[in-house]
N, CA, C and O atoms as a CHARMM CRD file, in Angstrom:
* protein
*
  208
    1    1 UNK  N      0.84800  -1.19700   0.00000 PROA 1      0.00000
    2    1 UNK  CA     0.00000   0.00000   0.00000 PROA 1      0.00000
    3    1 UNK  C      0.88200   1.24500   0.00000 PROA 1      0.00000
    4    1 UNK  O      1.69300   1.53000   0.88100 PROA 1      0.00000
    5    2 UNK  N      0.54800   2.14500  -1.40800 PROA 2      0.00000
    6    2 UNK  CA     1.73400   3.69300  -1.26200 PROA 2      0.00000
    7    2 UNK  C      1.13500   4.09200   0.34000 PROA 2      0.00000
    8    2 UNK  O      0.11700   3.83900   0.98400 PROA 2      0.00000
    9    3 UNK  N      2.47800   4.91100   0.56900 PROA 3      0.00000
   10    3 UNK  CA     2.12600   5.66400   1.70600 PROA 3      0.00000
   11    3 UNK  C      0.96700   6.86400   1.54800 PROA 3      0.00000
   12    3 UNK  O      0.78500   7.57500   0.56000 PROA 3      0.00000
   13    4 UNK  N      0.38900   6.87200   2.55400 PROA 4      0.00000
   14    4 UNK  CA    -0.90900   8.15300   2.19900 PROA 4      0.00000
   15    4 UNK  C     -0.21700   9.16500   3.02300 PROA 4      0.00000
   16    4 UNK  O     -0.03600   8.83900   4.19600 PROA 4      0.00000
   17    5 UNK  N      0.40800  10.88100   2.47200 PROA 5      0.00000
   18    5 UNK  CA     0.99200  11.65400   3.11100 PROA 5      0.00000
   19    5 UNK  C     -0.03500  12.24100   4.10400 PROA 5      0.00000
   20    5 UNK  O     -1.22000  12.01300   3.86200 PROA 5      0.00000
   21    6 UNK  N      0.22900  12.84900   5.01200 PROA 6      0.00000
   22    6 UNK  CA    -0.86400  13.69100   5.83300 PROA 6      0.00000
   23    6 UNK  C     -1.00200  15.06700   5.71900 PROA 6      0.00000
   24    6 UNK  O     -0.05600  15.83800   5.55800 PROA 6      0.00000
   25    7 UNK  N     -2.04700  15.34800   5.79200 PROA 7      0.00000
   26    7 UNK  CA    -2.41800  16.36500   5.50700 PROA 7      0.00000
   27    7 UNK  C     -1.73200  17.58500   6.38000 PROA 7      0.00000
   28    7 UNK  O     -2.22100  17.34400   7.48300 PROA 7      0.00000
   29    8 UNK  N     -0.81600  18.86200   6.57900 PROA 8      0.00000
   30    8 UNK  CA    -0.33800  19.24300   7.18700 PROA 8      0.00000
   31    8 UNK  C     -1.35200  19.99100   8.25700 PROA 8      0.00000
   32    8 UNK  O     -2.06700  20.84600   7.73500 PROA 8      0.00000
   33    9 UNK  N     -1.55900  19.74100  10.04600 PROA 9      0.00000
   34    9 UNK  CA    -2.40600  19.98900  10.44100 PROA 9      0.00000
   35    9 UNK  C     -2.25300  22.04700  11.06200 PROA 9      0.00000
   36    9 UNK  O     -1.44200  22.56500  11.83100 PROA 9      0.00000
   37   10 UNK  N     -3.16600  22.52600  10.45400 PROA 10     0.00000
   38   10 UNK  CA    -3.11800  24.13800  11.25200 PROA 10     0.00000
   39   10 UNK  C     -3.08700  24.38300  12.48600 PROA 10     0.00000
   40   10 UNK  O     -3.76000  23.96500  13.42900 PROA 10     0.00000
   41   11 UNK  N     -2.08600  25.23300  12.38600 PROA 11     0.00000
   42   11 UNK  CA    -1.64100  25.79600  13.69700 PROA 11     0.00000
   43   11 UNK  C     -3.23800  26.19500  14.74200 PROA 11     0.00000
   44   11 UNK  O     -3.07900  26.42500  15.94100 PROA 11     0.00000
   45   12 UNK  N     -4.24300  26.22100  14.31400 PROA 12     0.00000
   46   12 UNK  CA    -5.08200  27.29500  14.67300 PROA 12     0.00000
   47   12 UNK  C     -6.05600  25.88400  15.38800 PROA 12     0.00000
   48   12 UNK  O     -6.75500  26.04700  16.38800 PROA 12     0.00000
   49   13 UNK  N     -5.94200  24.63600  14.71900 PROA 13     0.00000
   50   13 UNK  CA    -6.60200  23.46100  15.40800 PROA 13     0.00000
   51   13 UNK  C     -6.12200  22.89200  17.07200 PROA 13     0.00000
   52   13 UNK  O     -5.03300  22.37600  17.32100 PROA 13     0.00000
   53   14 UNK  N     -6.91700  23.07100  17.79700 PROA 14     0.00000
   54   14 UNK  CA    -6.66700  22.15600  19.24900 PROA 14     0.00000
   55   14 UNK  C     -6.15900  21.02200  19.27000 PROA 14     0.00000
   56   14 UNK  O     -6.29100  20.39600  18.21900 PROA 14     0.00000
   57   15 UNK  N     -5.61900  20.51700  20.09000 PROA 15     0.00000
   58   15 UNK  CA    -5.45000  19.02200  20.55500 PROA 15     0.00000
   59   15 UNK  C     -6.43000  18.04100  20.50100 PROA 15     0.00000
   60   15 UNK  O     -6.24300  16.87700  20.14500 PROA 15     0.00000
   61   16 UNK  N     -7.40800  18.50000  20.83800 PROA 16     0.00000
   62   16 UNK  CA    -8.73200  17.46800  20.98300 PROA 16     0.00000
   63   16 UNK  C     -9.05300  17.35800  19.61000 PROA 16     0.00000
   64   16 UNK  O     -9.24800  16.23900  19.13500 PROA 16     0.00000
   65   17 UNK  N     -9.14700  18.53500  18.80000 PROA 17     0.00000
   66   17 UNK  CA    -9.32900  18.17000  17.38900 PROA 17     0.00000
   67   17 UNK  C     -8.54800  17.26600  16.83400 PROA 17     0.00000
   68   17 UNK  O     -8.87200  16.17000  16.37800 PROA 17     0.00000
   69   18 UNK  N     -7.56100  17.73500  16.88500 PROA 18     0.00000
   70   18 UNK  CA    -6.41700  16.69500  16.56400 PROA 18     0.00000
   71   18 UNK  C     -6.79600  15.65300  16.82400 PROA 18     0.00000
   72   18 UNK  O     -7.42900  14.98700  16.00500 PROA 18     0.00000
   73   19 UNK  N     -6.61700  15.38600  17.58700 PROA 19     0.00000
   74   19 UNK  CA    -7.20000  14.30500  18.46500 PROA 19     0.00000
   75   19 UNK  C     -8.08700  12.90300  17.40300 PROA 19     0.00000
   76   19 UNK  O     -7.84100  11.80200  16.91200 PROA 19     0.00000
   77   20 UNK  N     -8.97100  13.69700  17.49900 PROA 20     0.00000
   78   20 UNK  CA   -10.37500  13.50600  16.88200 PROA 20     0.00000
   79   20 UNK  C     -9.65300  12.74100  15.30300 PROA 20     0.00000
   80   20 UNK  O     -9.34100  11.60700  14.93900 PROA 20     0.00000
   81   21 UNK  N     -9.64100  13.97100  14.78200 PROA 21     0.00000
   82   21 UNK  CA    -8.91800  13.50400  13.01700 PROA 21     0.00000
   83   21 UNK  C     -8.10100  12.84800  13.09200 PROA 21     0.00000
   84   21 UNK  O     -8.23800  11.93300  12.28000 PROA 21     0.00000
   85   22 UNK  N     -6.81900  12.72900  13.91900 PROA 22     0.00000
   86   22 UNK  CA    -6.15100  11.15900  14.02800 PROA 22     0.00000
   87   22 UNK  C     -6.86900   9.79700  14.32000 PROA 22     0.00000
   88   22 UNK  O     -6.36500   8.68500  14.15900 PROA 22     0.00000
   89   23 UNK  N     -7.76700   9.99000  14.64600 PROA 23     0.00000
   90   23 UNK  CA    -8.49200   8.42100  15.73800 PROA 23     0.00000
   91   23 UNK  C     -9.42800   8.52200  14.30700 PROA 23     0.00000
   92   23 UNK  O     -9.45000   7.39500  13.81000 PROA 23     0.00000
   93   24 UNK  N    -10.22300   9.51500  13.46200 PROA 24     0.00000
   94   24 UNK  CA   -10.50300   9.20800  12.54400 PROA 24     0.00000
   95   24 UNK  C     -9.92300   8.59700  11.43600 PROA 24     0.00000
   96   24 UNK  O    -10.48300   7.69700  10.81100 PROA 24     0.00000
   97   25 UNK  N     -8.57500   9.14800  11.10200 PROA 25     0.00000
   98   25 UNK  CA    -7.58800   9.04700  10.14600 PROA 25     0.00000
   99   25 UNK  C     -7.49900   7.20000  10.43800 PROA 25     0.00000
  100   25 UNK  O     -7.70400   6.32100   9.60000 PROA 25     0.00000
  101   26 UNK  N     -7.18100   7.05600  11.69100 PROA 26     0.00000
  102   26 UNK  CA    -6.66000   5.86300  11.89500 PROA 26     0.00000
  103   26 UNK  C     -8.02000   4.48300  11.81700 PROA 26     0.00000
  104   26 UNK  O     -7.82700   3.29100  11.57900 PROA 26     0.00000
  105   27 UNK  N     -8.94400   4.96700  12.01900 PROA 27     0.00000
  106   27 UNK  CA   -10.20400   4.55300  11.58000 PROA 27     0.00000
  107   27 UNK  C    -10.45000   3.91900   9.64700 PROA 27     0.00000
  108   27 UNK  O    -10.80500   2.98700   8.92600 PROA 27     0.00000
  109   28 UNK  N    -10.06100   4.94700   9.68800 PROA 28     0.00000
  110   28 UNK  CA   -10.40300   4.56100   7.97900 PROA 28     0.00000
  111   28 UNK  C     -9.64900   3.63400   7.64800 PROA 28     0.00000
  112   28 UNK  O     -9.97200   2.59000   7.08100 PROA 28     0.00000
  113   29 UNK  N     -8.04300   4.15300   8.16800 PROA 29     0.00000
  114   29 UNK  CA    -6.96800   3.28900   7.76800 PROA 29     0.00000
  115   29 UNK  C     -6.97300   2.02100   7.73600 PROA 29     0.00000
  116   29 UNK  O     -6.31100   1.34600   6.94800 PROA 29     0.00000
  117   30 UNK  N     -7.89100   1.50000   8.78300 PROA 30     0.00000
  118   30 UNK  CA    -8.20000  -0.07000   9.87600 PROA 30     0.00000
  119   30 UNK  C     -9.49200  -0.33100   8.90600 PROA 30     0.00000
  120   30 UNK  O     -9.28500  -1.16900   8.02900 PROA 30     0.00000
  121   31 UNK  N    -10.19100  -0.01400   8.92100 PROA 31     0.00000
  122   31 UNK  CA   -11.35500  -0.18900   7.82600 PROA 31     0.00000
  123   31 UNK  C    -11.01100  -0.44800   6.69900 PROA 31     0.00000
  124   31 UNK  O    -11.30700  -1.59900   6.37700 PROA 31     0.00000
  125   32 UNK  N    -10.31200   0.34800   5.65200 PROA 32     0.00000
  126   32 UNK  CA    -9.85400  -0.29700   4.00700 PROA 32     0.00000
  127   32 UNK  C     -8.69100  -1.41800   4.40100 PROA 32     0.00000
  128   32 UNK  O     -8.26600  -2.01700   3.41400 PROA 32     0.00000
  129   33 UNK  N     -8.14100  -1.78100   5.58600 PROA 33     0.00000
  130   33 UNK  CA    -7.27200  -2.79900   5.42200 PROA 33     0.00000
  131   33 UNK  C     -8.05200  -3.74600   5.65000 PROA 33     0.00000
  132   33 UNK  O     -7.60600  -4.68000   4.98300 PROA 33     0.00000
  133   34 UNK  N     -9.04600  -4.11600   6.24700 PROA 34     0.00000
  134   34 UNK  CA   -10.24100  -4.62000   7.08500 PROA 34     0.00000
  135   34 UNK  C    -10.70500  -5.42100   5.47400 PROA 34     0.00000
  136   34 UNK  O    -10.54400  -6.54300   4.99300 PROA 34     0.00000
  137   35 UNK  N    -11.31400  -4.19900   5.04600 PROA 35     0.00000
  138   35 UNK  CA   -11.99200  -4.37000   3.88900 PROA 35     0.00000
  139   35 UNK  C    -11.56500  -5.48800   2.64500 PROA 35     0.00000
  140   35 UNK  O    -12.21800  -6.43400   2.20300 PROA 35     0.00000
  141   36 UNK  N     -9.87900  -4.86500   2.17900 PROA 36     0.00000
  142   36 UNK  CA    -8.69100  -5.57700   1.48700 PROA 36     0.00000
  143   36 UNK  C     -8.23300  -6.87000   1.63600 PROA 36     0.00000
  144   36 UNK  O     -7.73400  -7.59800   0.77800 PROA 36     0.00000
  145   37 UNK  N     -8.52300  -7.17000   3.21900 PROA 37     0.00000
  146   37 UNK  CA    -8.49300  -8.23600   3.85600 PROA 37     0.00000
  147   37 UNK  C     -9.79700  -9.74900   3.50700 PROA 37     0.00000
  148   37 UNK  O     -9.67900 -10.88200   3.03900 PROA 37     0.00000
  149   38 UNK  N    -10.94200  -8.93100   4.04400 PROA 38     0.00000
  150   38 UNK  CA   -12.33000  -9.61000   3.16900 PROA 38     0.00000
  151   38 UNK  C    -11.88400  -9.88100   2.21000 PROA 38     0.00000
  152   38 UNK  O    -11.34900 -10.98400   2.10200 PROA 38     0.00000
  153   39 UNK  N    -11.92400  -8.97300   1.11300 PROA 39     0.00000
  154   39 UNK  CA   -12.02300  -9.22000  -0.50700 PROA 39     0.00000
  155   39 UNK  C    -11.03200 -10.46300  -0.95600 PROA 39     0.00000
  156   39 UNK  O    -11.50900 -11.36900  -1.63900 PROA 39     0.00000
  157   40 UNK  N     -9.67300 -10.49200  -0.56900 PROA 40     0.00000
  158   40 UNK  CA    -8.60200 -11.35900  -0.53300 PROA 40     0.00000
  159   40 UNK  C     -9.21200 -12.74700   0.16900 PROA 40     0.00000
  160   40 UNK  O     -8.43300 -13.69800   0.23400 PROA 40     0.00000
  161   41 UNK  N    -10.07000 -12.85500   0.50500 PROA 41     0.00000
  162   41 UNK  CA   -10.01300 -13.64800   1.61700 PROA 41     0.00000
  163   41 UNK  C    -11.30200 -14.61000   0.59500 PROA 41     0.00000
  164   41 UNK  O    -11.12300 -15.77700   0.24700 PROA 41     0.00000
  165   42 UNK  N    -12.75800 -13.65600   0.20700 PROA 42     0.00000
  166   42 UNK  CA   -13.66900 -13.45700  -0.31400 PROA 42     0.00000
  167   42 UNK  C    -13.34800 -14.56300  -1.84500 PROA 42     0.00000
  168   42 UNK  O    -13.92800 -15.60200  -2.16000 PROA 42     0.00000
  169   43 UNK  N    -11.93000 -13.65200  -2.72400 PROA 43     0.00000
  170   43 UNK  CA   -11.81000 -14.34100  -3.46300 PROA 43     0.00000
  171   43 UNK  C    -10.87500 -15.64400  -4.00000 PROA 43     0.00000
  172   43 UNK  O    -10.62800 -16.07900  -5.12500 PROA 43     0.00000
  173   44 UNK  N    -10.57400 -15.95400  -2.95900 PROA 44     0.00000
  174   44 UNK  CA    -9.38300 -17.45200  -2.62900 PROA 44     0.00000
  175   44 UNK  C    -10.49100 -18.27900  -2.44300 PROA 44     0.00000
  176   44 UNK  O    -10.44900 -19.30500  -3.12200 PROA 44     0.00000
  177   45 UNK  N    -11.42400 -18.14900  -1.76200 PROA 45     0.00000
  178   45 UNK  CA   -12.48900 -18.91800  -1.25600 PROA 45     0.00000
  179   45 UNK  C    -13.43200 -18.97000  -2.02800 PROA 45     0.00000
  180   45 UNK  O    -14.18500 -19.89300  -1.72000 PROA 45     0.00000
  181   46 UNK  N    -13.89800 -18.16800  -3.27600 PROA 46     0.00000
  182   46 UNK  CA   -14.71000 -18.11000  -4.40800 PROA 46     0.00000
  183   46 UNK  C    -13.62800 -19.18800  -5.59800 PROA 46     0.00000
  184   46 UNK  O    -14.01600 -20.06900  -6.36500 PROA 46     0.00000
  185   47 UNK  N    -12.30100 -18.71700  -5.36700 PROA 47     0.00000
  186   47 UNK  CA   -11.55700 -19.54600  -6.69800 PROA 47     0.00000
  187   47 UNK  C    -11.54500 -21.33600  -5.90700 PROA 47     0.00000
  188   47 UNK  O    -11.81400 -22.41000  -6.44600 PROA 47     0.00000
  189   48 UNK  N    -11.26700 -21.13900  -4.96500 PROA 48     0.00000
  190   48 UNK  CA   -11.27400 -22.59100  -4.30500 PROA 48     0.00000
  191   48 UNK  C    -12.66900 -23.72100  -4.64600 PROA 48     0.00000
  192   48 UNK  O    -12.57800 -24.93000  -4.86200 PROA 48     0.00000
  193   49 UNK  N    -14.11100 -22.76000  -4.60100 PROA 49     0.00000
  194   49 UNK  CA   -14.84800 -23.98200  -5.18200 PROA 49     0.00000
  195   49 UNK  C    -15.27800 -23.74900  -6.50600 PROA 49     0.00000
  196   49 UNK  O    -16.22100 -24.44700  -6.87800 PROA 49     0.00000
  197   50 UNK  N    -14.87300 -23.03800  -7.20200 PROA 50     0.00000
  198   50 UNK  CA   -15.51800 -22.92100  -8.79800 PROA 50     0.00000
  199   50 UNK  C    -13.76700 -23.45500  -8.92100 PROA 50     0.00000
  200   50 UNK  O    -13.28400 -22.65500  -9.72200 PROA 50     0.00000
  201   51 UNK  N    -12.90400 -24.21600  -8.58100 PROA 51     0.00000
  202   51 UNK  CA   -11.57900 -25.30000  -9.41600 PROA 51     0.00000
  203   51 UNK  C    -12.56200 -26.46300  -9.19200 PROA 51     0.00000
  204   51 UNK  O    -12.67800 -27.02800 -10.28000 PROA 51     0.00000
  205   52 UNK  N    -13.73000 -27.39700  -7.76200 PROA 52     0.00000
  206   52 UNK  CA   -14.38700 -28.36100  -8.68400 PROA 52     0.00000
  207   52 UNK  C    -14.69500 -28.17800  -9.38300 PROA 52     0.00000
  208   52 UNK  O    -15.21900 -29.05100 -10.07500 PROA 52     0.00000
């Protein structure tokens, strides 16, 4: 997976915000690997019974 750069965060945002958009950021991140994971998983197990 390319690296996804981050977005540079403004000086003018809090901690808690921060906060927030990291635990989101890191959310998504865990979710499309989550996801990538299924699908891989989804289609080994689809090719496995359409070879009977």
């Amino acid at each position: 997976m390319p690296y996804l750069k981050r977005p540079a965060i403004p000086p003018e945002m809090d901690a808690e915000r921060v906060r927030k958009a990291v635990l989101h950021e890191n959310w998504i991140y865990k979710k499309t690997n989550l996801n990538k994971q299924l699908e891989t998983t989804f289609s080994s197990a689809s090719m496995a019974t359409s070879v009977r």
